[in-house]
N, C-alpha and C positions, 0 to 999 in steps of 0.2 A: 504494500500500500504506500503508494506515495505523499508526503503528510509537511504541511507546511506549517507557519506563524503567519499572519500579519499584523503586527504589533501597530500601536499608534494610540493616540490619546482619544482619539473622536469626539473633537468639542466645539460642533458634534458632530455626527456622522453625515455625510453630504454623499450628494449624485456621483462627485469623483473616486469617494471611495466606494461607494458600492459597485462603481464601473470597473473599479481593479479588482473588487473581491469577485464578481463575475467574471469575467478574465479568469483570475487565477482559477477557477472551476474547471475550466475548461483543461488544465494542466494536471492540478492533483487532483487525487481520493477525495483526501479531507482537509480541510482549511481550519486553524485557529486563528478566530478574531479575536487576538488577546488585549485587550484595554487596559492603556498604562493608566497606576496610578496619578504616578506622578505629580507630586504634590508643588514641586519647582517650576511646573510651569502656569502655577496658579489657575486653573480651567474656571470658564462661567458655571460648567454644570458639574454635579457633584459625581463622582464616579460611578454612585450606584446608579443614575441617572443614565451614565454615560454607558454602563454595560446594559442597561433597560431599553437603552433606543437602538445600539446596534441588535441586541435579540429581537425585538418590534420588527427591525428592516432585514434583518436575515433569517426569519421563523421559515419562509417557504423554499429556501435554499439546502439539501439535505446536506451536501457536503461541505455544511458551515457548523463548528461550535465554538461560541463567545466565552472566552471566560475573562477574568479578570486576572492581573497582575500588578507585584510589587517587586520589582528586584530586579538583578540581571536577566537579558532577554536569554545567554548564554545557557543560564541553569533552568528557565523554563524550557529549554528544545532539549537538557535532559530531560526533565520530568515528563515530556511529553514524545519523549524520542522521535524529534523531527529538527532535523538537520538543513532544510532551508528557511529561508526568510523570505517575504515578499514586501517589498517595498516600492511604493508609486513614486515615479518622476513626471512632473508636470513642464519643469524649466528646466534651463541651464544653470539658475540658480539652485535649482531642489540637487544637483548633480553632486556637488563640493562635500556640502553635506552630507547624504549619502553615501557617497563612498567613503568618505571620514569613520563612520558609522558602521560600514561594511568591512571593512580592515581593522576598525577595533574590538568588531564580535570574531575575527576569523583571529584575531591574532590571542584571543582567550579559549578558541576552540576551534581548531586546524580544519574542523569536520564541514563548518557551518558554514554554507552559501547563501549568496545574499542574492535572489533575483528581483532586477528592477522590473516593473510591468509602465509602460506610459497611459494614461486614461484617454479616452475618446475624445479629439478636438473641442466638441461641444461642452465638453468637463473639464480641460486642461486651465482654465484658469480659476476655479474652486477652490477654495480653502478654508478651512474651519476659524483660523483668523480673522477673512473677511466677511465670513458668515457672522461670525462673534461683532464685528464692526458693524455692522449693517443691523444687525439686531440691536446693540447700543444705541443706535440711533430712533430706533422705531422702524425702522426700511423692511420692505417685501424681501424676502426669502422663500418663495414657494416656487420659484425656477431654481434655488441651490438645492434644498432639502425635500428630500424621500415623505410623503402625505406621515407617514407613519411619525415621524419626528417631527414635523408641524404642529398633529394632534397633540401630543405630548409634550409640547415647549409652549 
């Protein structure tokens, strides 16, 4: 069985990510939507929030299970013995990072590949920052986010 992560904060989860975690279906078995805690990068929504809207948007995908994490993403792909990562690139910018990212979980764990997926043109400029932005303001987000996290936000 081929068995991947795709780790990420989801805050919150948006059209471009669900256009990767689609994508990546088509590749593996089974998919973890692992939800960082991540307490450092201060999120609008609360985690249990954030693992509740991606299960909401991924209930009818079977080869998806959401779970939640705190810790190195390294010792979750033991615990879960899956040895790739998926990670979306949207820019040139998203690239730098990422690969930062990719070479620091390879260089704690020889085994762990990092596949980048890019999201569909029509997604490629989505972010959960800008989402968070546009929400601060009061602004429409029903072309960013999934009905299922509309309802719920």
């Amino acid at each position: 069985m081929k068995k991947a992560i795709y780790p990420g904060t989801f805050d919150p989860i948006t059209f471009g990510h669900l256009d990767i975690i689609k994508r990546a279906c088509k590749v593996f078995d089974k998919i973890y939507v692992a939800v960082s805690e991540n307490k450092a990068k201060k999120p609008m929504f609360s985690y249990e929030k954030r693992v509740e809207l991606v299960k909401a948007v991924t209930k009818d995908l079977p080869k998806i299970e959401v779970i939640g994490f705190d810790g190195l993403l390294v010792d979750l792909s033991d615990k879960l013995e899956a040895n790739t990562i998926i990670r979306g690139l949207r820019a040139v910018s998203d690239f730098e990072y990422e690969l930062q990212m990719g070479y620091a979980n390879a260089s704690l764990k020889e085994e762990l590949d990092t596949i980048y997926l890019m999201p569909s043109l029509q997604y490629a400029f989505i972010s959960s920052s800008i989402v968070r932005a546009i929400l601060s303001h009061g602004g429409k987000v029903d072309h960013l986010l999934p009905k299922e996290v509309l309802e719920k936000i």
